[in-house]
C-alpha positions in Angstrom: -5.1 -22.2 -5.3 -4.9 -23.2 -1.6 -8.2 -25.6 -0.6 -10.7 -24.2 1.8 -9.7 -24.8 5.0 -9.7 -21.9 7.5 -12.3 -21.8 9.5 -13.0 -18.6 11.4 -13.8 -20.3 15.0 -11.2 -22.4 14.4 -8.8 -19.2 13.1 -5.6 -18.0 15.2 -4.1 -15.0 14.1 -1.3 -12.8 15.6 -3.0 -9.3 15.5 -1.7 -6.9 13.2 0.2 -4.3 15.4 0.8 -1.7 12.4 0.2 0.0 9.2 3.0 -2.0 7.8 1.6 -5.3 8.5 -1.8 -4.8 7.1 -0.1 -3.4 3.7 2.6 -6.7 3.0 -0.8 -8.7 3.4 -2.4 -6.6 1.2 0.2 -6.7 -1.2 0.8 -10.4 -0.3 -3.0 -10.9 -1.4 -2.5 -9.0 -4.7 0.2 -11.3 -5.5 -1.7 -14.5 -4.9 -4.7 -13.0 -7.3 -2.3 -12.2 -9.4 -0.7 -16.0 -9.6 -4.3 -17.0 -10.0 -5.0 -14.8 -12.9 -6.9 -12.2 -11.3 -5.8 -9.0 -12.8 -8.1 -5.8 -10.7 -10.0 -7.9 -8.9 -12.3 -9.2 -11.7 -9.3 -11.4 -13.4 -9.1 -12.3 -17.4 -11.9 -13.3 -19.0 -9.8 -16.0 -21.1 -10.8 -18.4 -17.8 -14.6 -17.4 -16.9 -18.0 -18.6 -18.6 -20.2 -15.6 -17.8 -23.6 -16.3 -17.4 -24.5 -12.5 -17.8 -22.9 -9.6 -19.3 -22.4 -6.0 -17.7 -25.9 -5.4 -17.5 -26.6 -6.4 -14.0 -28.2 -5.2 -10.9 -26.7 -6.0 -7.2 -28.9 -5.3 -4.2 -27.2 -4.4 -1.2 -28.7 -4.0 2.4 -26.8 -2.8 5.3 -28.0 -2.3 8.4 -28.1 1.2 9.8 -27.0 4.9 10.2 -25.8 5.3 13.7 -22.1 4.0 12.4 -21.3 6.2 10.2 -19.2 4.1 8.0 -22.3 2.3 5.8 -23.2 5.7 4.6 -20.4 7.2 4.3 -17.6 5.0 3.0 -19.6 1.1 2.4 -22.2 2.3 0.4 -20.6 4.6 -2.2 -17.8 2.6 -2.4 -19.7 -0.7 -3.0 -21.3 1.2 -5.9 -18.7 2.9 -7.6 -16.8 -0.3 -7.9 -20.0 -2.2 -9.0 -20.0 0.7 -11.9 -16.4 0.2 -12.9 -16.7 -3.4 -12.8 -18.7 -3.3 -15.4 -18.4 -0.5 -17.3 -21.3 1.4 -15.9 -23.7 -1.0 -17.1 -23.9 -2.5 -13.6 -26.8 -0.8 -11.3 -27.1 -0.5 -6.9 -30.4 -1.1 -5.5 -29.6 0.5 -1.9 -31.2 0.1 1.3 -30.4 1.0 4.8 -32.7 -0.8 7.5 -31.6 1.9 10.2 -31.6 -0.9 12.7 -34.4 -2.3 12.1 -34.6 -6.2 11.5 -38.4 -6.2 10.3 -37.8 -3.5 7.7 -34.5 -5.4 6.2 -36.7 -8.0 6.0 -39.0 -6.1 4.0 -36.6 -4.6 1.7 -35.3 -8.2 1.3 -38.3 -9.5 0.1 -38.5 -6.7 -2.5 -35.3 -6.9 -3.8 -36.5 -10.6 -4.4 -39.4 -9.3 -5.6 -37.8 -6.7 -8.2 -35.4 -10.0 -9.5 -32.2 -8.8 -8.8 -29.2 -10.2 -9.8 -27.2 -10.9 -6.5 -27.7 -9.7 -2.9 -25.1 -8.6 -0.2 -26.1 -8.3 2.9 -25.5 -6.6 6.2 -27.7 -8.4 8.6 -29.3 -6.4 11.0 -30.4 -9.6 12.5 -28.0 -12.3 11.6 -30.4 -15.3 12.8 -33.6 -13.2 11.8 -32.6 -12.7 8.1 -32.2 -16.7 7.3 -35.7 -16.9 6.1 -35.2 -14.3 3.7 -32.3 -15.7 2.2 -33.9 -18.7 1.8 -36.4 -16.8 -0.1 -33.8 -15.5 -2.1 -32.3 -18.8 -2.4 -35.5 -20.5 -3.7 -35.7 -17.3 -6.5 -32.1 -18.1 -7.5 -30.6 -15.2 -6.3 -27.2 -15.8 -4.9 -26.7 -13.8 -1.4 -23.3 -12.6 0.1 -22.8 -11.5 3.8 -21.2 -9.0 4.2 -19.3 -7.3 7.5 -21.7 -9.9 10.1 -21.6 -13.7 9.1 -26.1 -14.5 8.3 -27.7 -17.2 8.7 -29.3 -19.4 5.9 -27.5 -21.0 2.6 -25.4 -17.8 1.9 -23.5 -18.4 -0.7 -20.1 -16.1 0.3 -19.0 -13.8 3.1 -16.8 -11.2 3.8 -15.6 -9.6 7.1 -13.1 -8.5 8.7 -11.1 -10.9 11.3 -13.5 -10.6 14.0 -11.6 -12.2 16.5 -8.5 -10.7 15.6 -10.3 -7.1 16.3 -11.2 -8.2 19.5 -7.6 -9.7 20.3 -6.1 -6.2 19.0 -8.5 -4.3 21.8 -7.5 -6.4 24.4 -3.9 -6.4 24.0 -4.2 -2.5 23.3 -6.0 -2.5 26.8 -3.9 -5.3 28.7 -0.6 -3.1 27.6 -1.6 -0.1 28.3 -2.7 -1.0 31.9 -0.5 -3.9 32.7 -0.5 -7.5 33.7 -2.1 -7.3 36.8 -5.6 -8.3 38.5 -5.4 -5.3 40.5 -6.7 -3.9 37.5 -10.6 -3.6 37.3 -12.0 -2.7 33.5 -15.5 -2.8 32.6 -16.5 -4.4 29.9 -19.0 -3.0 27.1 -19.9 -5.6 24.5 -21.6 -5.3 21.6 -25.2 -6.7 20.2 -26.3 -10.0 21.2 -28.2 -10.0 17.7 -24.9 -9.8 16.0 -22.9 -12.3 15.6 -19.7 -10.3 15.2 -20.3 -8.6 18.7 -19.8 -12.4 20.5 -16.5 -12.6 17.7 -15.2 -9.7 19.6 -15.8 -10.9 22.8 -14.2 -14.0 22.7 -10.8 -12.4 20.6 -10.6 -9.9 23.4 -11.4 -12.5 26.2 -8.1 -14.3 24.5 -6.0 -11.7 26.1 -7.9 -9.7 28.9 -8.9 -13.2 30.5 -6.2 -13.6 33.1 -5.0 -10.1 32.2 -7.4 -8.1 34.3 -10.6 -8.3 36.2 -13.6 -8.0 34.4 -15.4 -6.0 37.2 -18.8 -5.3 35.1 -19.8 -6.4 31.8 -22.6 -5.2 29.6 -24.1 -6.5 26.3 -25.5 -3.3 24.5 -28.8 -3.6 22.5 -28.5 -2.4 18.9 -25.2 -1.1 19.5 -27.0 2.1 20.6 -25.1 5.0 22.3 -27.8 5.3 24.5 -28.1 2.0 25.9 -24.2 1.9 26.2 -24.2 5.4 28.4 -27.3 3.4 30.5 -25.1 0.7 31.3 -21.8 2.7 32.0 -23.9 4.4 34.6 -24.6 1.0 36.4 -21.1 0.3 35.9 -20.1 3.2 37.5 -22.7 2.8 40.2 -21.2 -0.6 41.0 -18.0 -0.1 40.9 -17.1 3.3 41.5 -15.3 5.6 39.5 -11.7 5.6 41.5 -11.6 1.7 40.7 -12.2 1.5 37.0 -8.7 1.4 35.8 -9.8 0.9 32.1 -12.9 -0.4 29.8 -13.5 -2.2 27.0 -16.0 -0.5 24.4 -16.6 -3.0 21.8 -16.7 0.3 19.1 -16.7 3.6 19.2 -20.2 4.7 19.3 -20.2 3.1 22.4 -16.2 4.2 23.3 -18.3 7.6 22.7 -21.0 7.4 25.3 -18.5 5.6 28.3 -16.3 8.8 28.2 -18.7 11.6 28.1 -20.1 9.2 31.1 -16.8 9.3 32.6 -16.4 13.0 32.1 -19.8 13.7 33.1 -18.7 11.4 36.6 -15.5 14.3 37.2 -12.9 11.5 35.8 -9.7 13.3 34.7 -8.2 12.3 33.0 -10.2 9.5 31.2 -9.1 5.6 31.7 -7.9 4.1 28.7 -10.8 3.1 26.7 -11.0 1.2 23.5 -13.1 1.4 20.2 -13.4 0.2 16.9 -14.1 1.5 13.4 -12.1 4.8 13.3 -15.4 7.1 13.6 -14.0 10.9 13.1 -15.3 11.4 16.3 -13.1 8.9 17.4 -10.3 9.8 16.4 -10.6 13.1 17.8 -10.9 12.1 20.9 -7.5 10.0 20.4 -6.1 12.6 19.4 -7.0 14.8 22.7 -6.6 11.8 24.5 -10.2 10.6 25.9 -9.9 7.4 24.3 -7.2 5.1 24.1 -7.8 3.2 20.7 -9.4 2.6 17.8 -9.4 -0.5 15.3 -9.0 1.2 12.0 -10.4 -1.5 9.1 -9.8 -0.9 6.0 -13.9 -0.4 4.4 -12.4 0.8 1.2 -10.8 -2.7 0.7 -14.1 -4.5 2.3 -16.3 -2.8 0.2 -14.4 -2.9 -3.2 -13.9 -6.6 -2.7 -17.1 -7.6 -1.9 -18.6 -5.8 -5.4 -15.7 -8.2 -7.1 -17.0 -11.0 -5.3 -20.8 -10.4 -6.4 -19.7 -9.4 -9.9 -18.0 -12.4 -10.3 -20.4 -14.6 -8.9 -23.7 -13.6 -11.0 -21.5 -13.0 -14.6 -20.1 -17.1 -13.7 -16.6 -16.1 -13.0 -15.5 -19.0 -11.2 -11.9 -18.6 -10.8 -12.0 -15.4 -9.9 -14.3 -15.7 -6.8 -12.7 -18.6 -5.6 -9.8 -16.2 -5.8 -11.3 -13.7 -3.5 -12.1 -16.1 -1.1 -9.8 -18.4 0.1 -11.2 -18.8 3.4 -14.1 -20.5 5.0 -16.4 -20.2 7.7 -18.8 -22.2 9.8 -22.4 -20.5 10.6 -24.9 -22.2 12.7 -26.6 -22.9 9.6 -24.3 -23.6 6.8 -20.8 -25.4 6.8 -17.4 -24.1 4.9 -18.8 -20.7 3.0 -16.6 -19.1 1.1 -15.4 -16.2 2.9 -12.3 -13.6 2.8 -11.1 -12.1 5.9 -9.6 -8.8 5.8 -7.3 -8.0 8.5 -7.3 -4.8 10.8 -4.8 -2.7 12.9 -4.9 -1.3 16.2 -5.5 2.9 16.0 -3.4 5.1 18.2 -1.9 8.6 18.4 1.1 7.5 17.3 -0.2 6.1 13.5 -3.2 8.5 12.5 -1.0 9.6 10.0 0.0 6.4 8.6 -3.6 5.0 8.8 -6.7 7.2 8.3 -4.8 10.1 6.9 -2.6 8.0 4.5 -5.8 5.9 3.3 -7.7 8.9 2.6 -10.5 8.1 4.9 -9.6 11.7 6.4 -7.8 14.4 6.0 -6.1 16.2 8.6 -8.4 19.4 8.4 -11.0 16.9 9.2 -9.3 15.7 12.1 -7.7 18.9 13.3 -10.3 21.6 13.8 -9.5 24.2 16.5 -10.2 22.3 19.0 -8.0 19.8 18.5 -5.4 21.7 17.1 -2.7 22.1 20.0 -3.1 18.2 20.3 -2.6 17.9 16.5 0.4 19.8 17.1 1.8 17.5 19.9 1.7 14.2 17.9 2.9 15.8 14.4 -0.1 16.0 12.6 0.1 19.3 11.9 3.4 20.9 10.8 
C-alpha cells in the first residue's frame, strides 16, 4: 500500500463535476482494497490478529438534529453495518448532543464510563472535545473522528474533502454568475467551532477570490437557520437587494433561511444560491429553482466505512484499516492521522436523477409532491 502522505491542508484536488467521477473513484477505491486483500470492507482474516471477536460495542456521538442527515441516513447506517460486520454480535451505543458541546461531553465521559470498545465521533466542538478523548485515550479506548477533524490523540478520521466541497460551491457560484467583480455575493459561512466550516471557506475562497466581490460575509453560530436568516437581513440591509448578484450558503440549512429571506425581501426570481448536504428540502427548492446547488456526499459510503474502520481497529485488523485509510491529516493537536477522504459532487437540476435518486437517498415521490410536480416535469424526473 501507498505510505501516508496526503495531508489535507496540503491536499489539491480537481473537484468532482459529476456522478461519473465520484463512481470510477469509488470503484477505483474498491479495486485498491481489493489489491490489498480487503474483500467487503473488513478483508480476509488469513492477514489480521484480532484482539476481540464479534462481540463488541462501538459508541458513536454525532452532533445534532437540525441536519437531517445524522438521524436519518449516519446513524442507521453506521449501525446496520456495525451489525453485519460482525454478525449481529456487534452493539451501537447512540447519542446525539443536539448541538450541544457540554452534553457530548457528558455522553463522552459515559461511554468511557460504560467501557466501550471504540468511539466515533462527531464533534460538536472540535477543540472542546480533546479532553475527552484524552479521557478516552487514558481508558484505552481508541477514538475515530468522524465528518469534522477533533482535537486530541484521535486515532483515525474520516470526512469528506472539505476543501474540495468548498471549491465545488465556488466554481458552481463563479460559473453561474461569471468572471466578473461587478458581481457582488454575500457570503454565509459556516461554524467557527467547526473546523470543517473554515475547510469550506478556504476551498471556496480558492475560486470566488478574484472571481467576485465578497460584499458581506457572515460566520453562522451553530449552523443555526436562525442565526443565518439574522445575518442575511444585515446583509441585505447593507447591501441592498438589487446588488446581490449571488450568495454563498456554506449548507443548506442555511441556503434555506437566505432564500425565504430573499423571498420575504420581494426577490424574484432568487440569486443563485449554493448549499451543501442534499437536505430534501433542498433539493426541492433546486428543483423549483430557489437555490442553485447542492453538494450531494455520499453518507451511505461515509457511514459504512467508518463502522469498517472501527471494526477493524478494536478486533486488531491491521491491514485492513490501513486499507481504509490511505490518507493523512494534520490537526492542531496531532500530526499524520490516519484518515480517508471521500469525495463529493456538485448537485444541480440537471443530475438529481443520477445522484440522490440513483443512490437511493430519495425517491422521486419524495422529491416530487404536488408542488413540485410541473418542475419535476420540466427536468425529466417525472415521466
Amino acid at each position: 500500500m501507498n505510505a501516508r502522505n496526503t495531508r489535507t491542508r496540503r491536499r489539491r484536488i480537481a473537484p468532482a463535476r459529476t456522478t461519473v467521477a465520484v463512481a470510477v473513484a469509488m470503484s477505483a477505491a474498491a479495486l485498491s482494497l481489493a489489491s490489498c486483500g480487503v474483500v467487503d470492507g473488513i478483508g480476509d482474516e488469513s492477514g489480521a490478529s484480532p484482539t476481540k471477536g464479534d462481540d463488541i460495542t462501538v459508541g458513536l456521538l454525532l452532533p445534532e438534529k437540525e441536519n437531517a442527515r445524522y438521524e436519518q441516513f449516519d446513524h442507521p447506517i453506521f449501525a446496520k453495518r456495525v451489525a453485519e460486520l460482525t454478525g449481529g454480535q456487534g452493539t451501537v451505543e447512540y447519542a446525539n448532543a443536539e448541538g450541544k458541546a457540554t452534553t457530548q461531553n457528558r455522553q463522552l465521559e459515559r461511554m468511557v464510563a460504560d467501557k466501550v470498545d471504540i468511539l466515533v465521533v462527531d464533534a460538536v466542538d472540535a477543540k472542546g472535545i480533546a479532553s475527552g478523548v484524552r479521557k478516552a485515550k487514558d481508558a484505552g479506548i481508541p477514538v475515530i473522528a468522524y465528518d469534522r477533524l477533533a482535537q486530541g490523540p484521535i486515532d483515525a478520521y474520516i470526512s469528506f474533502d472539505n476543501e474540495l466541497v468548498g471549491q465545488v460551491q465556488g466554481r458552481a457560484l463563479v460559473e453561474k454568475l461569471g468572471n466578473s467583480s461587478a458581481n457582488k455575493i454575500i457570503m454565509m459561512n459556516g461554524a467557527p467551532t467547526d473546523p470543517n466550516a473554515a475547510q469550506f471557506k478556504d476551498g471556496a475562497m480558492s475560486v470566488l477570490r478574484g472571481g467576485v466581490t465578497i460584499a458581506e460575509e457572515y460566520d453562522t453560530k451553530d449552523w443555526d437557520p436562525k442565526n443565518a436568516k439574522a445575518n442575511m437581513e444585515k446583509a441585505i440591509e447593507a447591501v441592498g437587494v438589487d446588488d446581490i448578484a449571488g450568495v454563498y450558503a456554506a449548507n443548506d440549512g442555511i441556503a434555506g433561511a437566505v432564500v425565504d429571506v430573499l423571498k420575504t425581501a420581494g426577490v424574484s426570481p432568487v440569486p443563485p444560491v449554493t448549499g451543501q448536504d442534499a437536505e430534501l428540502a433542498a433539493v426541492r427548492r433546486i428543483v423549483s429553482g430557489d437555490q442553485y446547488m447542492s453538494v450531494y456526499k455520499s453518507y451511505p459510503q461515509e457511514a459504512n466505512a467508518a463502522a469498517e474502520m472501527a471494526v477493524a481497529k478494536v478486533q486488531g485488523r491491521t491491514i485492513e484499516f490501513d486499507a481504509l485509510t490511505r490518507d493523512s491529516v494534520d490537526s492542531p493537536t496531532t500530526e499524520n492521522v490516519p484518515a480517508q477522504l471521500v469525495s463529493v459532487v456538485a448537485l444541480t437540476r440537471n443530475n438529481i436523477k443520477d445522484t440522490v435518486v440513483a443512490d437511493g437517498i430519495y425517491t422521486v415521490k419524495q422529491i416530487c409532491t404536488s408542488e413540485y410536480r410541473t418542475a419535476c416535469q420540466e427536468i425529466g424526473l417525472l415521466k
